[in-house]
N, C-alpha and C positions, 0 to 999 in steps of 0.2 A: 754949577760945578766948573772948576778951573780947569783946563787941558792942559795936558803934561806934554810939550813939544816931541820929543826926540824919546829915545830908550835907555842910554847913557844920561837920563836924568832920571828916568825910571830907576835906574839904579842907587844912584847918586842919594834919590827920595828914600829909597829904600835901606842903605847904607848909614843913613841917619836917625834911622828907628822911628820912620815916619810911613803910614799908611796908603796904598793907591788904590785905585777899583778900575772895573770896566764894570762896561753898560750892560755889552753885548757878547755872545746872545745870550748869556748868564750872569746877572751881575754878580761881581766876583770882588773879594776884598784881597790884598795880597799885604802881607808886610814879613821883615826878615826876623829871623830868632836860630841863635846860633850857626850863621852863617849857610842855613836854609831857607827856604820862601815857604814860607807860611798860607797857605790858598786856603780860603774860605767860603763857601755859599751856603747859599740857604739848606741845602742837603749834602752838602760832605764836607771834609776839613781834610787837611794832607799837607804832608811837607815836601817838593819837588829842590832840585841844587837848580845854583845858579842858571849851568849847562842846561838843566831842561828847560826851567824859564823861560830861557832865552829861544829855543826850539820853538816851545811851544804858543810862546804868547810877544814875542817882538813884534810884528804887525800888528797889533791889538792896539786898540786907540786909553790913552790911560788917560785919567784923572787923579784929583788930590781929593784923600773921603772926607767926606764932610759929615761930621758926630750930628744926628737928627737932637733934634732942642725936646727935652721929657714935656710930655704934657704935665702942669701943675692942678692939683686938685684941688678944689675951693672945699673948704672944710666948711666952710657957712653953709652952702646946700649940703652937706652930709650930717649939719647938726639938725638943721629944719627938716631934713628928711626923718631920722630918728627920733626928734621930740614929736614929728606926726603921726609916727607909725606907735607910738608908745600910749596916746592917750586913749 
């Protein structure tokens, strides 16, 4: 994961319709939609303004999120699996 310097580029990220996270102590996704922050984890979702944002999470070390890669499923083992299971 890349580190986001400063906060004023946290925003800047954000301001572009581009995604950040923290690690700690909850990893947390943030991105903007209509000129709200969008907070996300694993057990809530919420929209805070700028104002609280900034209150709340400006000491917070940010990052740029990085989309995890889908696992691909090999369809050759789900055919050999079914032509086994069938005879």
């Amino acid at each position: 994961m890349e580190k986001i310097n400063d906060f004023e580029s946290v925003i800047n990220i954000l301001k572009n319709y581009q995604v950040v996270e923290i690690g700690a102590p909850v990893k947390t996704n943030f991105s903007i939609r209509n000129n709200k922050i969008f907070v996300k984890t694993n057990n809530a979702q919420y929209f805070i303004s700028l104002e609280e944002f900034e209150a709340l999470f400006k000491h917070s070390i940010f990052y740029y999120f990085e989309q995890t890669q889908s696992v691909e499923i090999e369809t050759s083992k789900d055919d050999e699996y079914y032509a086994w299971k069938h005879k």
